[in-house]
HTML snippet that shows the backbone in 3Dmol.js (N, CA, C, O; Angstrom):
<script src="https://3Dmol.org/build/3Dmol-min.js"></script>
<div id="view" style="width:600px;height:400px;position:relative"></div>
<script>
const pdb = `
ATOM      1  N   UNK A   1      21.772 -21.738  25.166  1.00  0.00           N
ATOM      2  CA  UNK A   1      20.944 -20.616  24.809  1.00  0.00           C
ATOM      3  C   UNK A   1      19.848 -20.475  25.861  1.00  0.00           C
ATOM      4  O   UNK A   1      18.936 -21.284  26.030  1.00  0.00           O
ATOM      5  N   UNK A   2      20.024 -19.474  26.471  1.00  0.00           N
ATOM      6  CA  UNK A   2      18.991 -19.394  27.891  1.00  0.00           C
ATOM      7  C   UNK A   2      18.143 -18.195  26.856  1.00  0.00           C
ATOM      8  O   UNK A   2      18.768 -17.414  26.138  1.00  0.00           O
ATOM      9  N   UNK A   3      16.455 -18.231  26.952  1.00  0.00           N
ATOM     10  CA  UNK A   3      16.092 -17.473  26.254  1.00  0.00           C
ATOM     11  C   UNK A   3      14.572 -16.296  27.266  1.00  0.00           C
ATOM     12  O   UNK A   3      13.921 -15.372  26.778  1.00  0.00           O
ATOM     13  N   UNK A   4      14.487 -16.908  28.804  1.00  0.00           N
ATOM     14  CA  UNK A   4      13.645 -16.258  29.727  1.00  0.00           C
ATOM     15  C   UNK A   4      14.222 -16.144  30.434  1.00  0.00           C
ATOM     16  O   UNK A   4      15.231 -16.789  30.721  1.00  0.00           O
ATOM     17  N   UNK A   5      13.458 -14.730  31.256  1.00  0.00           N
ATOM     18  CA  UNK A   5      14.098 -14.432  32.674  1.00  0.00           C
ATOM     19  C   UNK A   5      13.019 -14.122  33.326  1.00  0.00           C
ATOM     20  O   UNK A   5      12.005 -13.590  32.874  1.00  0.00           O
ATOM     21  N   UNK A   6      13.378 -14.670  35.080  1.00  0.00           N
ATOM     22  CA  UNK A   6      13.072 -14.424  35.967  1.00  0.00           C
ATOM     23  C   UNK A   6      13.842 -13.097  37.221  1.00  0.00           C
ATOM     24  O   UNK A   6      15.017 -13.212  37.568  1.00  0.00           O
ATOM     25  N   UNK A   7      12.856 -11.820  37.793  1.00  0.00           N
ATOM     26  CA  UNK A   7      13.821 -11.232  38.561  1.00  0.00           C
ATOM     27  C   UNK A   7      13.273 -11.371  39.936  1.00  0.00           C
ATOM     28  O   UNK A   7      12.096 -11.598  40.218  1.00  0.00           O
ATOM     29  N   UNK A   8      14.313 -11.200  40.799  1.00  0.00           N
ATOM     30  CA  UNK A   8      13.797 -11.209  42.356  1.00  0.00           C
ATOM     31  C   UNK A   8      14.940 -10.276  42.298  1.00  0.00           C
ATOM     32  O   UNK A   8      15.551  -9.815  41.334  1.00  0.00           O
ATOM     33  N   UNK A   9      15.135 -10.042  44.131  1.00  0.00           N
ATOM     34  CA  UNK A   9      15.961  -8.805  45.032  1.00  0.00           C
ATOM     35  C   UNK A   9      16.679 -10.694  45.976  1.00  0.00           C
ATOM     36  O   UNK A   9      16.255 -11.714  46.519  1.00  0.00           O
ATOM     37  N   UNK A  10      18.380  -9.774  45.434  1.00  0.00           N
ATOM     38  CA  UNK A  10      19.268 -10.867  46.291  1.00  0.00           C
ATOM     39  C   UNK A  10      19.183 -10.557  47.985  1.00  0.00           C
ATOM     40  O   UNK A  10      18.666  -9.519  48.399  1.00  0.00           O
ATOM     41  N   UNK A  11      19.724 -11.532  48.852  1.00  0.00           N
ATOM     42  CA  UNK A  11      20.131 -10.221  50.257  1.00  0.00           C
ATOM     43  C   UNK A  11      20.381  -9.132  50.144  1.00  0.00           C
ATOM     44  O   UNK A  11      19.843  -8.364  50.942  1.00  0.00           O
ATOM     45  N   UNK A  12      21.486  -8.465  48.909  1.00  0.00           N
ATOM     46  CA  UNK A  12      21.528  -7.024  49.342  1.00  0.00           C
ATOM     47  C   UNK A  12      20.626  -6.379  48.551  1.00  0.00           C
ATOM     48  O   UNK A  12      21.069  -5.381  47.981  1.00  0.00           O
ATOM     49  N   UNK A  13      19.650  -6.623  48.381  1.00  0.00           N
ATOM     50  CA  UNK A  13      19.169  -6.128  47.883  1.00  0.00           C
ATOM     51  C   UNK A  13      19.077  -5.330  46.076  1.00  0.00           C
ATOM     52  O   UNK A  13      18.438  -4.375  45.636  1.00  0.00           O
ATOM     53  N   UNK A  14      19.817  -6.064  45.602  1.00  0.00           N
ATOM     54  CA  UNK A  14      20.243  -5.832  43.966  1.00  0.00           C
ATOM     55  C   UNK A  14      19.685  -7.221  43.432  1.00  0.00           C
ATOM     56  O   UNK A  14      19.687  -8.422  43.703  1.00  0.00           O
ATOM     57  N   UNK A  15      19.038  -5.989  42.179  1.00  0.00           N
ATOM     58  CA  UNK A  15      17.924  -7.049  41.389  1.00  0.00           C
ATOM     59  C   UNK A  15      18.756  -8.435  40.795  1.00  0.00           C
ATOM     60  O   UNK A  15      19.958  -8.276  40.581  1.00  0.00           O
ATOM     61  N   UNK A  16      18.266  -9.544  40.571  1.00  0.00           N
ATOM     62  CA  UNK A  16      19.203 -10.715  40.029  1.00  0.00           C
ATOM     63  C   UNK A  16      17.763 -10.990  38.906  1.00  0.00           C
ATOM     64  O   UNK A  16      16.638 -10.528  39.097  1.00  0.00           O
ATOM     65  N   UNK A  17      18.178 -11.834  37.772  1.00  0.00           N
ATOM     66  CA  UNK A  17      17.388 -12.332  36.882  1.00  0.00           C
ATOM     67  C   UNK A  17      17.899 -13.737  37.012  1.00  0.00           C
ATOM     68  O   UNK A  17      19.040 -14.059  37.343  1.00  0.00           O
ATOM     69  N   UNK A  18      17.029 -14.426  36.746  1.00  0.00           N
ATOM     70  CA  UNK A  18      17.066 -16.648  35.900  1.00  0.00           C
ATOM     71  C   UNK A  18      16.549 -16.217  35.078  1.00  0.00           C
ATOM     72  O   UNK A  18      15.500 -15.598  34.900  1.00  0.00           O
ATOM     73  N   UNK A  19      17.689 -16.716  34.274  1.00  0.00           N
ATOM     74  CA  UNK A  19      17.101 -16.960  32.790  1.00  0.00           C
ATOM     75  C   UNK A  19      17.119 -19.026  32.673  1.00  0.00           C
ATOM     76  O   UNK A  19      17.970 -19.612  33.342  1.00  0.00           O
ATOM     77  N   UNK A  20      16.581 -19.474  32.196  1.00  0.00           N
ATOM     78  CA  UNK A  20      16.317 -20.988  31.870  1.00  0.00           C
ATOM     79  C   UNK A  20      15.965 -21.032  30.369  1.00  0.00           C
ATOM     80  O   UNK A  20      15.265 -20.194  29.800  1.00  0.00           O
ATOM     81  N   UNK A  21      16.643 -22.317  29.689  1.00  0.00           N
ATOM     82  CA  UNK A  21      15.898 -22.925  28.388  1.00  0.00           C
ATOM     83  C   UNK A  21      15.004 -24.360  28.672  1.00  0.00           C
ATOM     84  O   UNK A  21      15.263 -25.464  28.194  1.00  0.00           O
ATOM     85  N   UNK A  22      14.103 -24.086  29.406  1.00  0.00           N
ATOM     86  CA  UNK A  22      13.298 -25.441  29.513  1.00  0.00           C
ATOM     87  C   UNK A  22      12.614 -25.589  27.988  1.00  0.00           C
ATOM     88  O   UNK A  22      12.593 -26.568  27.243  1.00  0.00           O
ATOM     89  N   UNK A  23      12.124 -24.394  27.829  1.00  0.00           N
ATOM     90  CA  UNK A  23      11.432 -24.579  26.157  1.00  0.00           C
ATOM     91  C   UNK A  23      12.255 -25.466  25.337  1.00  0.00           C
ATOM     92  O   UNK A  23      11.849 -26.435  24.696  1.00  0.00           O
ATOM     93  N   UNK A  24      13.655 -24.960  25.438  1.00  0.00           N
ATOM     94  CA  UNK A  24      14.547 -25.607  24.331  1.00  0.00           C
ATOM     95  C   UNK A  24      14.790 -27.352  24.870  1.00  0.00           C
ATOM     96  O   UNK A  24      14.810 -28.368  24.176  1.00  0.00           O
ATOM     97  N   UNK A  25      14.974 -27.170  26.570  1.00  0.00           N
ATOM     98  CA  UNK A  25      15.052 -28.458  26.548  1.00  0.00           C
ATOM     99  C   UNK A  25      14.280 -29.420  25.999  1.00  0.00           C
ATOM    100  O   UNK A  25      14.647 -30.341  25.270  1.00  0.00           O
ATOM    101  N   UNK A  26      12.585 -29.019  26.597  1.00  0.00           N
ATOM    102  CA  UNK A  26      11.329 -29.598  26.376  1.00  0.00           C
ATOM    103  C   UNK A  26      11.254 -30.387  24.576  1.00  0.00           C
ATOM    104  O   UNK A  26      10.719 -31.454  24.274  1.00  0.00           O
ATOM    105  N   UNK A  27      12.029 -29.357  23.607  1.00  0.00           N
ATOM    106  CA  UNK A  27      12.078 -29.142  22.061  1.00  0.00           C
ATOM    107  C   UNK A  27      13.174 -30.855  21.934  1.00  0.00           C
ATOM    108  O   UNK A  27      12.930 -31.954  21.436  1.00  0.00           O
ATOM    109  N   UNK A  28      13.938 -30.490  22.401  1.00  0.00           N
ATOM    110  CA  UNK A  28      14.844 -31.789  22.475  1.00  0.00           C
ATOM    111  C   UNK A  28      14.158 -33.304  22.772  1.00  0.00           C
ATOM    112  O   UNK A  28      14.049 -34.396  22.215  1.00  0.00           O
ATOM    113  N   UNK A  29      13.778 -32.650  23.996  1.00  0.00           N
ATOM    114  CA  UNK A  29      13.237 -33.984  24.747  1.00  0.00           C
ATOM    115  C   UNK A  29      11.776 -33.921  24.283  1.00  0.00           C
ATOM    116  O   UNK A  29      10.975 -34.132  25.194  1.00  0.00           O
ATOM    117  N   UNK A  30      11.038 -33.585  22.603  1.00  0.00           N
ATOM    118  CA  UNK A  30       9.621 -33.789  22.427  1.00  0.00           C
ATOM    119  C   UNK A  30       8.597 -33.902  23.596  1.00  0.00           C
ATOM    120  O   UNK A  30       7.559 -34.558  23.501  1.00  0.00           O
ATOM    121  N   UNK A  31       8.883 -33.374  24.442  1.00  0.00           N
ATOM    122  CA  UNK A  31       7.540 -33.635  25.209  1.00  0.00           C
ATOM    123  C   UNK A  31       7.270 -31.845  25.645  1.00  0.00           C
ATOM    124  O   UNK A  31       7.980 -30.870  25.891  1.00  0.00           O
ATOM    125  N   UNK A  32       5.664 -32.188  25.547  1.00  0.00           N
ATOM    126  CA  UNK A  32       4.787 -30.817  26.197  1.00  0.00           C
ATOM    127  C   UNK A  32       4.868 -30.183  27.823  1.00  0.00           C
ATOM    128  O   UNK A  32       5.119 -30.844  28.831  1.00  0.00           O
ATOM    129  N   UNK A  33       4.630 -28.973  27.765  1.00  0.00           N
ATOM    130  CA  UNK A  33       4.218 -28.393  29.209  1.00  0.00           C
ATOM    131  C   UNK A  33       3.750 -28.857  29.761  1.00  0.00           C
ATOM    132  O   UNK A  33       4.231 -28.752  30.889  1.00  0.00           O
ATOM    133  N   UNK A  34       2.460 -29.791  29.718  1.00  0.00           N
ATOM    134  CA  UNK A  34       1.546 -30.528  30.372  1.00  0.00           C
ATOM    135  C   UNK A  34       2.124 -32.054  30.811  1.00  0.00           C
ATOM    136  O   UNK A  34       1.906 -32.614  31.886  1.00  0.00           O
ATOM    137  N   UNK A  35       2.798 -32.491  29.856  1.00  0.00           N
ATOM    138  CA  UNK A  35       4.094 -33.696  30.214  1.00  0.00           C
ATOM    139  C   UNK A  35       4.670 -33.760  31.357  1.00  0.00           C
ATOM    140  O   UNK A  35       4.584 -34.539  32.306  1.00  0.00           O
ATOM    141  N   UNK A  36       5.589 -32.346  31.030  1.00  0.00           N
ATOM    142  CA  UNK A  36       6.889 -32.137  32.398  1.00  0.00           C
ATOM    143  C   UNK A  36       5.783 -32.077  33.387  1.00  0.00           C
ATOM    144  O   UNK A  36       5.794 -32.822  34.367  1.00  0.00           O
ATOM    145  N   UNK A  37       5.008 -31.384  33.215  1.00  0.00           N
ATOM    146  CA  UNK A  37       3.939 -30.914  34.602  1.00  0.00           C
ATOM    147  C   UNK A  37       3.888 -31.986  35.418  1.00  0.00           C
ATOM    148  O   UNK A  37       4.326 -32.163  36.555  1.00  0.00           O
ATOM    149  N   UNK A  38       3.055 -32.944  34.383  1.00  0.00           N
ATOM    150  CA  UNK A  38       2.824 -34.780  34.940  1.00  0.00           C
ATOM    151  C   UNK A  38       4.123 -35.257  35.474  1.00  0.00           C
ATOM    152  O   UNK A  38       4.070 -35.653  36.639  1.00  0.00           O
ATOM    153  N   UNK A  39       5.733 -35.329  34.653  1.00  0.00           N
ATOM    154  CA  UNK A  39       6.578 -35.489  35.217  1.00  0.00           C
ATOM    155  C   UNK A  39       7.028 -35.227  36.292  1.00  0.00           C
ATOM    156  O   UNK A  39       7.761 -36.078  36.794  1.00  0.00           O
ATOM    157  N   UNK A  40       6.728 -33.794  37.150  1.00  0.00           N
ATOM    158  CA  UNK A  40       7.616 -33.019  38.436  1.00  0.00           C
ATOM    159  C   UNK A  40       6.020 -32.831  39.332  1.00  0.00           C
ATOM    160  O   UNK A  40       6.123 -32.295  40.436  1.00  0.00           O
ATOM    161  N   UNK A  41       5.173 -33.081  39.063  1.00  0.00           N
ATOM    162  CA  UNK A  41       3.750 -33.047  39.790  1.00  0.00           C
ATOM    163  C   UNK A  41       3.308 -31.885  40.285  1.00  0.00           C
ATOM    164  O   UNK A  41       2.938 -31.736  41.450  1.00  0.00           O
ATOM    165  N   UNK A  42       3.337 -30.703  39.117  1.00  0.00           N
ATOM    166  CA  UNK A  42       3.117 -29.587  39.375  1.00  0.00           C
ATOM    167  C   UNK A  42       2.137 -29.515  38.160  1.00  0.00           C
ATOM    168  O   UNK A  42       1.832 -30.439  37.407  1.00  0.00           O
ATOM    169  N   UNK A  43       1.615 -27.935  38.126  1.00  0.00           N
ATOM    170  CA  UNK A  43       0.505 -27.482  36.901  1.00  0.00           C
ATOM    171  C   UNK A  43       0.638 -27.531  35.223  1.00  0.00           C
ATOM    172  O   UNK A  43       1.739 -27.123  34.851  1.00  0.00           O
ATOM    173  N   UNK A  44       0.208 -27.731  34.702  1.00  0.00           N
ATOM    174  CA  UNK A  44       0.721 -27.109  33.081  1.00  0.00           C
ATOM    175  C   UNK A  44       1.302 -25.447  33.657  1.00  0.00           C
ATOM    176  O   UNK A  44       2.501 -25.289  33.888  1.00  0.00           O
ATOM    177  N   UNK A  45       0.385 -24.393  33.824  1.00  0.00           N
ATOM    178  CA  UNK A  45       0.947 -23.311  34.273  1.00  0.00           C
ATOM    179  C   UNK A  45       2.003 -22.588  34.856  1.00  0.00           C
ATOM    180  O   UNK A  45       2.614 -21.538  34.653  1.00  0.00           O
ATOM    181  N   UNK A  46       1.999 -23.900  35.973  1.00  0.00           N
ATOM    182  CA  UNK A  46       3.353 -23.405  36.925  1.00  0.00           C
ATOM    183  C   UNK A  46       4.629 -23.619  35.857  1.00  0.00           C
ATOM    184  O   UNK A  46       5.612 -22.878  35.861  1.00  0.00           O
ATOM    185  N   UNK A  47       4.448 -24.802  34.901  1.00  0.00           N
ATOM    186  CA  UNK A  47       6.055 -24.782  33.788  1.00  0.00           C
ATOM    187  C   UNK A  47       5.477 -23.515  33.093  1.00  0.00           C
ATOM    188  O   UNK A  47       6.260 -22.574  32.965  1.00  0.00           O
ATOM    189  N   UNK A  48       3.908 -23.334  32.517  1.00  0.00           N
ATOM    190  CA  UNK A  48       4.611 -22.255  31.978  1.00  0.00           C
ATOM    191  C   UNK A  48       4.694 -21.017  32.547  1.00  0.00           C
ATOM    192  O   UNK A  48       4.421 -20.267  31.610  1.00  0.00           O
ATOM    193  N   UNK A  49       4.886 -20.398  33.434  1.00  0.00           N
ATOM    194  CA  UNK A  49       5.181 -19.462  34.144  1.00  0.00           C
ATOM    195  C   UNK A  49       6.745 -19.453  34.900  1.00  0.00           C
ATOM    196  O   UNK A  49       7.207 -18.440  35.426  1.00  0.00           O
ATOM    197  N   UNK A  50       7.391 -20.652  34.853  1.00  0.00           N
ATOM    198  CA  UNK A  50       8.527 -20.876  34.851  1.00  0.00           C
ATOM    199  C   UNK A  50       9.197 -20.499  33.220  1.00  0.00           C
ATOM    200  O   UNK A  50      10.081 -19.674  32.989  1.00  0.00           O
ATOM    201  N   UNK A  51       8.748 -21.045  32.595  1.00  0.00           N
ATOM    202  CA  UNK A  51       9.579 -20.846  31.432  1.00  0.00           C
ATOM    203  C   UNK A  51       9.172 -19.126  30.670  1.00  0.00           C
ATOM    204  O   UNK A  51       9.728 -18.645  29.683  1.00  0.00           O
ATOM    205  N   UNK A  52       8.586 -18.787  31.106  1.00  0.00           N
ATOM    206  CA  UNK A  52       7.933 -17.178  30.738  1.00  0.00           C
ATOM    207  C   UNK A  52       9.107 -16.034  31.367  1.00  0.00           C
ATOM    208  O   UNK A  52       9.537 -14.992  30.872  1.00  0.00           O
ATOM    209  N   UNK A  53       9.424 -16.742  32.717  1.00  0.00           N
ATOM    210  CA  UNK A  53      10.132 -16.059  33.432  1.00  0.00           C
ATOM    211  C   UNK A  53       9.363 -15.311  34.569  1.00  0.00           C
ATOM    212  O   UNK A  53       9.938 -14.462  35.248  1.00  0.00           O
ATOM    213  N   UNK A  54       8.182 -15.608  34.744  1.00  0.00           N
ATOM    214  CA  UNK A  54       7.375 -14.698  35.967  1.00  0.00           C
ATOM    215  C   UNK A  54       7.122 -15.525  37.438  1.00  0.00           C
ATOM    216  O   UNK A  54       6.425 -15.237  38.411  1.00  0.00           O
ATOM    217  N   UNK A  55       8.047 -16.738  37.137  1.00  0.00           N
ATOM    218  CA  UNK A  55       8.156 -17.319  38.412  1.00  0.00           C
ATOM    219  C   UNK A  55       9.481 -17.882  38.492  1.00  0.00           C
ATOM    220  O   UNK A  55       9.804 -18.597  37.543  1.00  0.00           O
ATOM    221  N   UNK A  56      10.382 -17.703  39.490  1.00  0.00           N
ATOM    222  CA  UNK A  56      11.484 -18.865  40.010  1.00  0.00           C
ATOM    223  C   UNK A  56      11.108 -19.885  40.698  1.00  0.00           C
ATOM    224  O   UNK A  56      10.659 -19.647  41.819  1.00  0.00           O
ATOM    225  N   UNK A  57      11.142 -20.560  40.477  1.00  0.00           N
ATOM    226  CA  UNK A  57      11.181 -22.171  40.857  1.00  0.00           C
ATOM    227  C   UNK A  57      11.919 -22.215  42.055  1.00  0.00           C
ATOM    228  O   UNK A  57      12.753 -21.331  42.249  1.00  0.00           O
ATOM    229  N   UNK A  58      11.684 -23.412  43.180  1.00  0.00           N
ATOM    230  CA  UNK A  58      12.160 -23.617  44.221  1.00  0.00           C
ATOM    231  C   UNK A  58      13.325 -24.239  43.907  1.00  0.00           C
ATOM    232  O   UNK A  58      13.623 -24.313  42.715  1.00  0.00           O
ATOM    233  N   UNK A  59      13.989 -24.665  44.665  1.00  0.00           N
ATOM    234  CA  UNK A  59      15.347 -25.652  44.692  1.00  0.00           C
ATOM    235  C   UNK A  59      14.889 -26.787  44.352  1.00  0.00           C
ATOM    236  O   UNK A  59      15.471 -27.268  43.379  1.00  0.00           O
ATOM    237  N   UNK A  60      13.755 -27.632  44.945  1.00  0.00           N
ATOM    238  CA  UNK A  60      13.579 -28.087  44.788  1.00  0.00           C
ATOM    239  C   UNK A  60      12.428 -28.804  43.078  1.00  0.00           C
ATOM    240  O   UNK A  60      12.198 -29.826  42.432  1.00  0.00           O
ATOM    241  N   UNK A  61      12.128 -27.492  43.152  1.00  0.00           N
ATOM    242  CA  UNK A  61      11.570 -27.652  41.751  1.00  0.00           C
ATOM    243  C   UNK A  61      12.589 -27.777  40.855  1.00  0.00           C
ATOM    244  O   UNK A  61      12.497 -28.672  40.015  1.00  0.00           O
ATOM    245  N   UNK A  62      13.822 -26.853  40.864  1.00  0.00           N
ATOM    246  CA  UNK A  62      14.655 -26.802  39.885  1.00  0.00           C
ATOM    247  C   UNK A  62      15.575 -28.363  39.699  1.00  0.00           C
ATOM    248  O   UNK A  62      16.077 -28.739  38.640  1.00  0.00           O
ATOM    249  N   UNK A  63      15.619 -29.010  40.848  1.00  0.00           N
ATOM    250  CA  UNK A  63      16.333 -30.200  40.919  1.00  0.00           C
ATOM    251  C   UNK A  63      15.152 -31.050  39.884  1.00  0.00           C
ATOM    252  O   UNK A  63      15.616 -31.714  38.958  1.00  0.00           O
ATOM    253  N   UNK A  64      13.933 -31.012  40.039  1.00  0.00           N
ATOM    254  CA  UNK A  64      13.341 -32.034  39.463  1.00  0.00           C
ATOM    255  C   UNK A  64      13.388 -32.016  37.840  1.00  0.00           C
ATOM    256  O   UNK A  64      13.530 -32.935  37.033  1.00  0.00           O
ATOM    257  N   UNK A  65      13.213 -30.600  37.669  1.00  0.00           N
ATOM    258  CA  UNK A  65      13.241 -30.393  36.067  1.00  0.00           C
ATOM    259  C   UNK A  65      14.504 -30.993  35.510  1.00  0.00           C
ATOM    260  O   UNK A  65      14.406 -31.703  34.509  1.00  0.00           O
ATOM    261  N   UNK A  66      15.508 -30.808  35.978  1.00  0.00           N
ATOM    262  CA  UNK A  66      17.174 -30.892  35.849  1.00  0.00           C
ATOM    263  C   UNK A  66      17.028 -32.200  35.710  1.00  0.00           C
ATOM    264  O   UNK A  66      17.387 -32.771  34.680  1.00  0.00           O
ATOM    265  N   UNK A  67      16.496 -32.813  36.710  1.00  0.00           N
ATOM    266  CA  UNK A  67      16.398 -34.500  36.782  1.00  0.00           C
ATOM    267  C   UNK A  67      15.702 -35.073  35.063  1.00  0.00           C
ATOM    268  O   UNK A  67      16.393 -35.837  34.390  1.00  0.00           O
ATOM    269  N   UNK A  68      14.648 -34.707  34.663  1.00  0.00           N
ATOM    270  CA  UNK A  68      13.678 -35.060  33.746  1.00  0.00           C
ATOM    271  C   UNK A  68      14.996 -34.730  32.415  1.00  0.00           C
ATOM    272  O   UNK A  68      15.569 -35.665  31.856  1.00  0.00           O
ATOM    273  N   UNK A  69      15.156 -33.920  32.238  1.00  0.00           N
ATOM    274  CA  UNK A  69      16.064 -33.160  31.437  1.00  0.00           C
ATOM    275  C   UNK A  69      17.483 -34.316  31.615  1.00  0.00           C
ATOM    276  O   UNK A  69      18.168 -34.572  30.624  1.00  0.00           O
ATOM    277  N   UNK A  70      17.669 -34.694  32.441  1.00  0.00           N
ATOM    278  CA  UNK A  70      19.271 -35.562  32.884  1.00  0.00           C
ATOM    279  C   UNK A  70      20.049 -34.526  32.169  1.00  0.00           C
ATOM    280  O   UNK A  70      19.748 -34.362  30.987  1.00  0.00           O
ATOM    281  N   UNK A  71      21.006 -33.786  32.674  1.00  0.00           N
ATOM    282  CA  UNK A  71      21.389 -32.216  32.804  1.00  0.00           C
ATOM    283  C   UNK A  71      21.176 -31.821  34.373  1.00  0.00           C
ATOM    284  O   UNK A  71      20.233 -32.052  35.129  1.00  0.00           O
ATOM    285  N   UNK A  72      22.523 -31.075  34.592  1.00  0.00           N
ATOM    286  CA  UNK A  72      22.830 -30.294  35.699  1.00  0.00           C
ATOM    287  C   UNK A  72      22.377 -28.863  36.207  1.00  0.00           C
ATOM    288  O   UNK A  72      22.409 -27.848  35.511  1.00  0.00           O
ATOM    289  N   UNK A  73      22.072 -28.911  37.148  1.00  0.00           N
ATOM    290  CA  UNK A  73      20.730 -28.054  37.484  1.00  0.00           C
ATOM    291  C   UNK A  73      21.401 -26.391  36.605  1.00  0.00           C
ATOM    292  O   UNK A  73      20.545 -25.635  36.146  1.00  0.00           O
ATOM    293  N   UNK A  74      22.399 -26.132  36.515  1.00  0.00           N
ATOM    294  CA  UNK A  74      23.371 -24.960  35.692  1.00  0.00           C
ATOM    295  C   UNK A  74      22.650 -25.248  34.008  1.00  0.00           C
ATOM    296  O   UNK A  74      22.022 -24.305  33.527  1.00  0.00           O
ATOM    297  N   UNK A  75      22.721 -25.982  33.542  1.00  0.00           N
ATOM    298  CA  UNK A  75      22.854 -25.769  32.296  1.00  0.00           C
ATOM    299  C   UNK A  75      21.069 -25.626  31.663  1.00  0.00           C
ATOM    300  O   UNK A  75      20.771 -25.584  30.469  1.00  0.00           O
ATOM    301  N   UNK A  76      20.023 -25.571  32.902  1.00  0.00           N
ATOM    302  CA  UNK A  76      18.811 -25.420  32.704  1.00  0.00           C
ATOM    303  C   UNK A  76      18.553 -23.679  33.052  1.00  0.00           C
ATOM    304  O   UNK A  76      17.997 -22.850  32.331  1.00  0.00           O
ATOM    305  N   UNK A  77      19.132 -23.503  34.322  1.00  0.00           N
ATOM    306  CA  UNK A  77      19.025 -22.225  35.053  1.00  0.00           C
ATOM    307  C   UNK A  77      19.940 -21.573  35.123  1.00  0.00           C
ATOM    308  O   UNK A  77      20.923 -22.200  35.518  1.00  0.00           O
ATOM    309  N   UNK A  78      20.162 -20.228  34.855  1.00  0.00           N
ATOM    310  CA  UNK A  78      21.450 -19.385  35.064  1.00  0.00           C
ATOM    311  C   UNK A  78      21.017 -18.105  35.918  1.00  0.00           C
ATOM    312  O   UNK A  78      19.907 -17.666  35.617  1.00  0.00           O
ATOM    313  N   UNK A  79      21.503 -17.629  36.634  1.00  0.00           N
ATOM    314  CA  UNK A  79      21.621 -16.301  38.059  1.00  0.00           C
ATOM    315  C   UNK A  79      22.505 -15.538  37.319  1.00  0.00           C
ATOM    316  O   UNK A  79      23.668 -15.885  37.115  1.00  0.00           O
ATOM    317  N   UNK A  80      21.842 -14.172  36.769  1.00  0.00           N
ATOM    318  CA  UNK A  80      22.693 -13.436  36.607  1.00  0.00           C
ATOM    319  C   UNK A  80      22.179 -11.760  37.151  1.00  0.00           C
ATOM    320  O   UNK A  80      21.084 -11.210  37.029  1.00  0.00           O
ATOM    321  N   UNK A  81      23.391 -11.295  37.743  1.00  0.00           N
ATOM    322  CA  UNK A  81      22.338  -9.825  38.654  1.00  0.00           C
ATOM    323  C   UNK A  81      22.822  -8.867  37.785  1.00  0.00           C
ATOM    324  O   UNK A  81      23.760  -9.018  37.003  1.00  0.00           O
ATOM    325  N   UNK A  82      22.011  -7.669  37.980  1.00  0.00           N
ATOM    326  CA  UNK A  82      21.914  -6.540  37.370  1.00  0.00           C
ATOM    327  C   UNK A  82      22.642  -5.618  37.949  1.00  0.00           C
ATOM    328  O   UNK A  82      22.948  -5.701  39.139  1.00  0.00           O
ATOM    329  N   UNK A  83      23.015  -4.604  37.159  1.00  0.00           N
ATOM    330  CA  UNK A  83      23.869  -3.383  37.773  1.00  0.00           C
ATOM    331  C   UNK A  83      22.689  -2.706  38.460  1.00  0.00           C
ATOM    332  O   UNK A  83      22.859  -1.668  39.098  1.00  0.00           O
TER     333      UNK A  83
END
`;
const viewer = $3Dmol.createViewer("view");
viewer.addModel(pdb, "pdb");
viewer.setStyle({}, {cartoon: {color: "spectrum"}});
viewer.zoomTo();
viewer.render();
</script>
């Protein structure tokens, strides 16, 4: 259940959205925004602005969350583009 999205412009230029369930993961794995934050050494904000959908995460951000989560960087983040 992916329940936020993120949009950017691919190369050609057609809008794409991420959608992610970190919330849901976070729900699983009992721990807070401010937790993961401490976990991946980023802000309370920056997760939640990731999980809001008004930011995509780097590659490298996305590997770390995926990591905390133990889960494959797919089943946190999904790419899906728009007509």
């Amino acid at each position: 259940m992916l329940s936020f999205i993120g949009a950017y412009l691919n190369l050609e230029g057609k809008a794409q959205t991420m959608k992610n369930n970190i919330r849901v993961q976070r729900a699983i794995k009992n721990i807070t925004q401010a937790q993961l934050a401490d976990l991946i050494q980023v802000s309370r904000q920056t997760i939640n602005t990731i999980e809001s959908g008004k930011y995509v995460p780097s590659t490298v951000l996305s590997l770390k969350i995926a990591k905390v989560f133990e889960k494959p960087v797919e089943e946190i983040f999904e790419l899906e583009e728009e007509d």
